[in-house]
N, C-alpha and C positions, 0 to 999 in steps of 0.2 A: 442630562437633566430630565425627570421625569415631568409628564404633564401638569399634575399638580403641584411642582416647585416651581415650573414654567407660571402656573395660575399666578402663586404667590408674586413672582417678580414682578409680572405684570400688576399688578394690582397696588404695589407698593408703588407706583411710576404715579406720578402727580396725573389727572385727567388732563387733555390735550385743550385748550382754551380756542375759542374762536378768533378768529382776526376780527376786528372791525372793517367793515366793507364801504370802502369810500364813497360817500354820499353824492348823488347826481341831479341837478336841476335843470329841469327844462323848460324853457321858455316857449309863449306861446307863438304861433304861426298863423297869420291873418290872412286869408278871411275861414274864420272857424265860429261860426255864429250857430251853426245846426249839424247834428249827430255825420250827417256824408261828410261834410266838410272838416270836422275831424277825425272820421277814417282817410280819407284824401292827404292827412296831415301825418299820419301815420301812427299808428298803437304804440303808446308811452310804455314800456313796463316800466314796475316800480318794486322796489322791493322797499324796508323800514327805513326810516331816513331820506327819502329821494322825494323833489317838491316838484312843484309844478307853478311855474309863475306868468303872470300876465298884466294887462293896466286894463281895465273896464270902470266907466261912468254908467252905465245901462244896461238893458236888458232886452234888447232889439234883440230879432233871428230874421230878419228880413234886412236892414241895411247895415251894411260893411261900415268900420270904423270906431273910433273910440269909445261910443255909445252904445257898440254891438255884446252881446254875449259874447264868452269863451267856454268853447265847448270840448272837451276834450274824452278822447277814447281810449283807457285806461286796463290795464293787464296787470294784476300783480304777478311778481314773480313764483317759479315753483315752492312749494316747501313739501317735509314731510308728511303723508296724509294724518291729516287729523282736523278739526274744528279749529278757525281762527277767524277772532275779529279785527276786521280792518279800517283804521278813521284816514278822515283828510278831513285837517284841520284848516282853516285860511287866519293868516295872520297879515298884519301891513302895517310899514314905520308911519304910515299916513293914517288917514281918518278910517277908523273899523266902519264900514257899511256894505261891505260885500255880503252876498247868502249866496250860499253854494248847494246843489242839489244832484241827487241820484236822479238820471232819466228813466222812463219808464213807456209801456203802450197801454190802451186804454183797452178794455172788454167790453163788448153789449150780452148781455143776455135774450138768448134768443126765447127762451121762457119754456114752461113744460117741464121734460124729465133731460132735455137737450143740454149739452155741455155749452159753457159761454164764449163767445169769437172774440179771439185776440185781434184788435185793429192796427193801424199802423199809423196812428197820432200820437205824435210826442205830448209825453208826459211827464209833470213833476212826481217822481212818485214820492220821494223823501225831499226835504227842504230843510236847511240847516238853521236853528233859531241862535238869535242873541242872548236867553237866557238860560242856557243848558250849561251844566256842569265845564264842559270846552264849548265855547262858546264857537258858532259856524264853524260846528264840522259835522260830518257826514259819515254815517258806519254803512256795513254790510259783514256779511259771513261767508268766508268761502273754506275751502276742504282742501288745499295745497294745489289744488289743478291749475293754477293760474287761469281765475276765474276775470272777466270782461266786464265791462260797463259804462255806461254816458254819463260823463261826470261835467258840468256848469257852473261855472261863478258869473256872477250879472252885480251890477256895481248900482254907485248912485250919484250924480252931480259931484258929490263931494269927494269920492274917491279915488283921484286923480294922482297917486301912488300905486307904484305895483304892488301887489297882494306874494303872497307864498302857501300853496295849499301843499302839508306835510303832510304824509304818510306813517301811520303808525300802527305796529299787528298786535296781536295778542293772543297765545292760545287756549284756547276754550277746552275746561271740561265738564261732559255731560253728568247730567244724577244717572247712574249706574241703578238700575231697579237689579236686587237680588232675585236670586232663584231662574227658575224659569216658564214660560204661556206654554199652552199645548196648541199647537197648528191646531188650525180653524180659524172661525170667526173671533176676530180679537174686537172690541168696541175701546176706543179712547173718549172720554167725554171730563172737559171741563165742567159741563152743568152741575149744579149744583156744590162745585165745588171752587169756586172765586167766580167775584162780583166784576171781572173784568173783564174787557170785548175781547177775547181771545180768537185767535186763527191759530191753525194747527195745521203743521204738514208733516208727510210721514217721506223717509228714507231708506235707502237698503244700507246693508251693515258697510258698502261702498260708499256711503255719503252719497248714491246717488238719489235725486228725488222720485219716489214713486209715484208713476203718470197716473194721475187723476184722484191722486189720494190726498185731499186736504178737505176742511172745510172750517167757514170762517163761523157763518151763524147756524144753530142746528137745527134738520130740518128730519121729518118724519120720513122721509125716503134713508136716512140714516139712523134710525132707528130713536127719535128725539119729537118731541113736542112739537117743533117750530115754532115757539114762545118766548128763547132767550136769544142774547147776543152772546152766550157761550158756545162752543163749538162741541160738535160730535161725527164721531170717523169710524164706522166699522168696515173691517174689510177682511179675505179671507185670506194669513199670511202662511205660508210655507216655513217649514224650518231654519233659521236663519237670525243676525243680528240686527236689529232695526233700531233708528234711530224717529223720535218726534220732536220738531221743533218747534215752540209753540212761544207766538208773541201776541201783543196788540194788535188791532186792527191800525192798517193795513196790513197785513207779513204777507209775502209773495215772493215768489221765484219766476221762471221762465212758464209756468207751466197754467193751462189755461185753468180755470175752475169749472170742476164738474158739475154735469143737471143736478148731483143729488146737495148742494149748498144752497141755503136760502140767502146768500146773496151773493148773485153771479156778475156785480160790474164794478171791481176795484181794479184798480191800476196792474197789471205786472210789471215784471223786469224783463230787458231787450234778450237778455245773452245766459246762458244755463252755469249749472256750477255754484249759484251762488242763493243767498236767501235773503232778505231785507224786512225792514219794517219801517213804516215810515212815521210811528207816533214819536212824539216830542217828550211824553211822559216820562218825567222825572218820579222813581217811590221815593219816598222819606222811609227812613228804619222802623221796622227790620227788613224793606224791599219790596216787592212786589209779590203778589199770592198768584201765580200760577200752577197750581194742584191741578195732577189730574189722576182719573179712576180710568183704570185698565182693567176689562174686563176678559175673561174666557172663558171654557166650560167648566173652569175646576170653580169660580167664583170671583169677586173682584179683589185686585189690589189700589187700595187709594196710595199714591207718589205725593209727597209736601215737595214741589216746584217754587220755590223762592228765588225771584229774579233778583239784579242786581241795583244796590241805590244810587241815586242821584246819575244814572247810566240811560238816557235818549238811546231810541233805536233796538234796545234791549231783546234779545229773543237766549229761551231758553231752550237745552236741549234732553233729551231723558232716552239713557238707551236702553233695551230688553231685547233677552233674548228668547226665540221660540225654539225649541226643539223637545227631542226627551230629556229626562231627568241628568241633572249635572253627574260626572262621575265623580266618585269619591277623591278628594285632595286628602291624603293621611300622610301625618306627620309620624316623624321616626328619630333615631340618632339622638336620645338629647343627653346633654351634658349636669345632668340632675342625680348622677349616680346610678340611672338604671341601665346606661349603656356602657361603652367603654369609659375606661377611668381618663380621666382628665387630666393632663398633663402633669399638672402643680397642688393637684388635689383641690382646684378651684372650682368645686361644684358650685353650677348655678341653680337656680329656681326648679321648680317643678315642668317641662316642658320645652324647655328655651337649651340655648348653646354652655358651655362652659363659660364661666365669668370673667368679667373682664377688667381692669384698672377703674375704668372709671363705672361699671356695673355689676355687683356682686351677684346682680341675677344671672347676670349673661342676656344675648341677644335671642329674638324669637323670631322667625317666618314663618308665615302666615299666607293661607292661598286664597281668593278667590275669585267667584265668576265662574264660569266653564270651558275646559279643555276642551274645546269642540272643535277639529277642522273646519270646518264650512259656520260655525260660528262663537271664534273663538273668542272670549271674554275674559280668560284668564290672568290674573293680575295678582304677583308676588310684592308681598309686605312686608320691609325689613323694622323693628322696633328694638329699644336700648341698646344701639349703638354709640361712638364718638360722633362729632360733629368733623366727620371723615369720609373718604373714596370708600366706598362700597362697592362690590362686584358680585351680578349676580349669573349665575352660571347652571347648566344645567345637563346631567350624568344621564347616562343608562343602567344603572345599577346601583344598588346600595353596598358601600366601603362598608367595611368588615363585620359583612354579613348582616348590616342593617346595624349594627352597633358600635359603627365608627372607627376610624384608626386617628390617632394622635397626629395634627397638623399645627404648628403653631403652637399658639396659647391656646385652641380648642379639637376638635374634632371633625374631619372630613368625615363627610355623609355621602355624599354624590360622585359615585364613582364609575370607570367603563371611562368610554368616549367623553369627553367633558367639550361642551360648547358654551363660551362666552357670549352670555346673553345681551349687556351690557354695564357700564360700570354710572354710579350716581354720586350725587355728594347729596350725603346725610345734613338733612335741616331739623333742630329739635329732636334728634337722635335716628330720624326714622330717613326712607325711600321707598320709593318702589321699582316696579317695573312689570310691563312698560310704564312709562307714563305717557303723557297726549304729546302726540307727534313720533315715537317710538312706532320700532318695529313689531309686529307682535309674535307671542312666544311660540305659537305653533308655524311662522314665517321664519321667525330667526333660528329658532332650534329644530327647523328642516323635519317638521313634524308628517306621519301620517297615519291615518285614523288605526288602532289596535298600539300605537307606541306606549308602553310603559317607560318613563322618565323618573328621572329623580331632580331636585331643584335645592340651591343652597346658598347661601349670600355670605360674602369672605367680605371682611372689614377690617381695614391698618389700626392699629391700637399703639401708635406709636414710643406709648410710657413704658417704661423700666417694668415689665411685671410678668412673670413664670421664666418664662422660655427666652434665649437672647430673639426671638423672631420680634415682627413687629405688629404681628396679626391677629385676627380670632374669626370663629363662624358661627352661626346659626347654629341652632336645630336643622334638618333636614325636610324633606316632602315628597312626595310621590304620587303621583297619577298616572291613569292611563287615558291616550287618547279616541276621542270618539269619533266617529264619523263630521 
């Protein structure tokens, strides 16, 4: 069997489904009134579905007993890297009066051009309200690392049932800004561009946060007024993919606030990894106006940042990438009669794959972002397909001569070595790949800077139509890779 009848088999095989992962509850252990004492208690992980329960009347952290705090030290579990947000919700068959909160340490500004001192007083930094969309619960964002954090519920007279704080993820994805900045000095600035107290932090294409790169209110050591409560961040980035997270005041991470923010004493967070905010703000539609203007030497790009509604805690994310110019992604192979003929004489559209039962156009792939090793962005787009397994995969060569040999009900592009990138189910005809939490294509297709690749997306077409197969592809694509 050759590789690409092997593809085809494969691809016809239903996608592999996840088990359900039995869900775990842990009860609290007293005396756990303050952050040592539930380290002492030991780190809960949690993955979606796993709660946390306890009985609290109060909000003591000094005497043990019914009326004390529960404090507990919380680890989600790993996932794949990417952006996800994570709630703990508190529910109880008794009276709702619990509020549950993120801990946090406090900052002084020591004033000047000086960075501000992380202290070691516990802090509320988020507090969960009763009239938010999920009423008491509490978000945060982590990046798959199993990120850490002091997590409290504090009761009231009346709460004299145990409570249940659930765990629930979701994965985040970023505005994608096209093209790409030229290394140097990049400036991020919400001013003038939404009426909201915005904080801004900046990351590397690893989700890690970069040290001392945020700022809440903008100040003239940043190249700003020091007039608004929007934020401004210039800094000087290297080639590479960056991510900006940008919320309400508070947003905060681990990391302390630098001299150059004109205001250096909000709360952070205990443990890295992770990002928070601690506003309550609910938008009404169409959501929140978080815009921001990216600037470099070639000029500025304004980004429309629209948060999410009626979403507490809310932070958005925008990612860009710096390097030189993206290498050309050119499509090839198509099934529109200028390449090889089509199996059944089912020309599709101008561009796209040979047609299919249910698309006379046929399918189209579509590339972008940047092939960049060291900052790779690239992101394949399958359109008019079934609402079916897709596979998308990736050659060293162009099949017959760049004009296809007859596969299926369409045309194989992507020929040589073939590597399975991974396989999707088309929603509304389309997929991609990657998508958030996926590997990326210069990871998974074992890429390294000068590779010329080809790229092609095979689709089950299960109806009665050309060929006894049960398949079709794409148009084809090709790049080379860059540094």
């Amino acid at each position: 069997m050759s590789s690409m009848q092997h593809l085809g088999l494969v691809g016809a095989v239903a996608i592999l489904a996840t088990g359900a992962l039995a869900q775990t509850t842990t009860p609290e252990i007293e005396p756990n009134e303050t952050k040592a004492q539930a380290t002492t208690n030991g780190i809960v992980v949690m993955v979606a579905g796993d709660k946390l329960t306890g009985t609290t009347t109060g909000s003591s952290t000094v005497t043990p007993g019914a009326a004390s705090a529960d404090t507990w030290h919380v680890k989600t579990g790993p996932l794949a890297p990417g952006i996800y947000r994570h709630t703990l919700a508190i529910t109880t068959i008794g009276t709702a009066g619990h509020t549950g909160s993120i801990r946090g340490l406090n900052q002084t500004d020591p004033g000047g051009a000086l960075p501000s001192v992380i202290g070691t007083t516990d802090t509320a930094f988020q507090s969960s309200s009763t009239t938010t969309a999920i009423p008491r619960s509490n978000s945060w964002y982590g990046f798959g690392r199993g990120e850490e954090l002091y997590y409290r519920v504090t009761g009231t007279a009346s709460t004299t049932l145990a409570y249940e704080a659930t765990l629930s993820t979701a994965p985040i994805a970023p505005v994608v800004v096209p093209g790409t900045f030229a290394p140097g000095v990049i400036t991020f600035s919400t001013v003038g561009q939404t009426t909201v107290d915005t904080d801004i932090h900046l990351f590397d294409g690893n989700l890690v946060v970069v040290d001392d790169a945020s700022n809440d209110d903008e100040s003239v050591a940043e190249g700003g007024t020091g007039a608004t409560l929007q934020s401004q961040l210039r800094r000087t980035l290297t080639a590479g993919t960056y991510y900006l997270a940008i919320g309400r005041f508070n947003t905060a991470t681990n990391d302390n606030t630098p001299g150059t923010d004109d205001f250096g004493t909000g709360a952070v967070l205990d443990f890295p990894d992770m990002i928070a905010c601690s506003s309550t703000t609910q938008a009404a539609a169409p959501g929140a106006d978080y815009d921001v203007l990216i600037t470099d030497t070639a000029g500025s790009v304004p980004v429309v940042v629209l948060g999410p509604v009626a979403e507490p805690f809310s932070i958005m994310f925008v990612r860009i990438t710096v390097g030189s110019p993206a290498p050309p992604i050119t499509a090839f192979c198509f099934g529109d009669g200028t390449g090889a003929a089509c199996p059944c004489g089912n020309v599709g559209a101008a561009g796209n794959g040979c047609a299919s039962s249910v698309n006379p156009s046929g399918a189209n792939l579509a590339g972008s972002g940047v092939a960049s090793i060291s900052a790779d962005t690239l992101v394949l787009t399958g359109t008019g397909m079934p609402n079916s397994s897709a596979l998308y995969f990736q050659g060293t060569s162009q099949a017959g001569g760049g004009l296809g040999v007859v596969f299926g009900d369409g045309l194989r592009c992507a020929g040589g070595s073939i590597i399975r990138l991974g396989t999707k189910n088309n929603v509304a005809g389309t997929s991609q790949y990657p998508a958030v939490g996926d590997t990326s294509i210069s990871v998974r297709g074992l890429n390294v800077a000068g590779n010329v690749r080809t790229y092609q997306c095979w689709y089950r077409n299960a109806a009665a139509f050309c060929t006894p197969d049960t398949f079709n592809l794409t148009n084809g694509l090709q790049t080379t890779w860059a540094p």
